[in-house]
C-alpha positions in Angstrom: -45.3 80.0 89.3 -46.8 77.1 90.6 -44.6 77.8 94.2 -46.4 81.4 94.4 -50.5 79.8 93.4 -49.5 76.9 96.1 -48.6 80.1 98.9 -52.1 82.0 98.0 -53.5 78.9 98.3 -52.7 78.3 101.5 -52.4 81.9 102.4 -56.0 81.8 101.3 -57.5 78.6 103.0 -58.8 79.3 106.5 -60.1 82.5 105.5 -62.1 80.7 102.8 -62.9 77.6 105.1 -64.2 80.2 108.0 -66.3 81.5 105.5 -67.9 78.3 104.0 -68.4 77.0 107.7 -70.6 80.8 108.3 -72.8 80.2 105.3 -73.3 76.3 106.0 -74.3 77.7 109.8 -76.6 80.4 108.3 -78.1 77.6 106.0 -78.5 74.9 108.7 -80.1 76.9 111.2 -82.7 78.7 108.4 -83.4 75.2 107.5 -84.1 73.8 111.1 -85.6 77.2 111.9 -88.1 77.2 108.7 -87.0 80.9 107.7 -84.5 83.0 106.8 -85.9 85.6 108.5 -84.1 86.6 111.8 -84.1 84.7 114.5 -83.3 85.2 118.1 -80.3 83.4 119.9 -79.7 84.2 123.4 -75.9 83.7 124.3 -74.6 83.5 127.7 -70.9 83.7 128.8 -70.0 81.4 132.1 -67.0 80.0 133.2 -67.6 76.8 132.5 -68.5 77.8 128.2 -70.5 79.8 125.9 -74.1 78.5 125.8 -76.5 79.1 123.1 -80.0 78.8 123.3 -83.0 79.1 120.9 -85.9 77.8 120.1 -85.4 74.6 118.9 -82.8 74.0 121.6 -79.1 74.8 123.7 -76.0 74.0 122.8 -72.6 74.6 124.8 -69.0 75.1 123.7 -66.3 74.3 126.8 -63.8 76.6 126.8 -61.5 73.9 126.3 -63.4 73.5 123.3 -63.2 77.3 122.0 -60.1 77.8 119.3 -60.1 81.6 119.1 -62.4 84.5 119.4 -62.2 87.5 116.8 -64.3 90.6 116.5 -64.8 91.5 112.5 -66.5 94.9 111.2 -70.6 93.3 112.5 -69.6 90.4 114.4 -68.1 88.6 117.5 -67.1 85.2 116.4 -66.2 82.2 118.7 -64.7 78.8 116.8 -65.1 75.8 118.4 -63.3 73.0 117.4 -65.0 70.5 114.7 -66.7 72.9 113.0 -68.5 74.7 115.9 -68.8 78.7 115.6 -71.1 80.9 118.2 -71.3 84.5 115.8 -73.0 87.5 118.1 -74.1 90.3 115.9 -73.0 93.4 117.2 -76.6 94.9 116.8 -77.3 93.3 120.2 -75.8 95.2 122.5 -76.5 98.7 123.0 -72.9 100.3 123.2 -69.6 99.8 121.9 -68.9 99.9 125.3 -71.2 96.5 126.1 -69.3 94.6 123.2 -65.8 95.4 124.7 -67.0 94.1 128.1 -68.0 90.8 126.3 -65.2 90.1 124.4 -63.2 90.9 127.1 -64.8 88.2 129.6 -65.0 85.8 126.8 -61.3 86.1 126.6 -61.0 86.0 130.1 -62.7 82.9 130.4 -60.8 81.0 127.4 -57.6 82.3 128.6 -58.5 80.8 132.4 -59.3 77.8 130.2 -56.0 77.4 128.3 -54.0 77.9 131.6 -55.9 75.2 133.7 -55.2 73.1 130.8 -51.9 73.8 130.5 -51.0 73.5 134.2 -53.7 70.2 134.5 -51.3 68.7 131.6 
């Protein structure tokens, strides 16, 4: 009994540890931002990372940096390592087509990344 709680535990971990890091973002950024009222974010794709910019400032993830991209139900998420995490609402483009094209150069990018790396190794 213990062997199966110790599985879902662990079966269960990064999926609860993603979430956790979300809601710390969410609460971070409301605080820094004074509201929990949306916000914009612009987010720009280059070969060099994924830069975020707002009004209280930029920040930019390496691609060397990025651990994984994944596209949920409202969302395109991009982890960082150390806790980093770039989410783009889907509501910001205008077609389904427009959020294939950018998680398609975002992969493109990390996966250019991960073989430089592997080859500069």
């Amino acid at each position: 009994m213990a062997g199966i709680a110790g599985v879902a535990g662990a079966l269960l971990f990064p999926v609860l540890r993603m979430w956790l890091v979300k809601q710390r973002l969410r609460r971070y950024y409301g605080e820094i931002l004074g509201s929990s009222s949306p916000f914009n974010v612009q987010v720009e794709l280059s070969p060099k990372g994924v830069r975020t910019k707002q009004k209280t400032g930029q920040v930019t993830f390496e691609w060397g940096q990025v651990e994984s991209i994944r596209e949920t139900a409202d969302s395109i998420d991009i982890y960082a390592r150390h806790g980093g995490l770039v989410v783009v609402r889907k509501r910001a483009f205008a077609s389904a087509q427009e959020i294939e094209q950018f998680v398609q150069e975002a992969e493109r990018h990390l996966a250019h990344a991960r073989q430089h790396e592997r080859s500069s190794g």
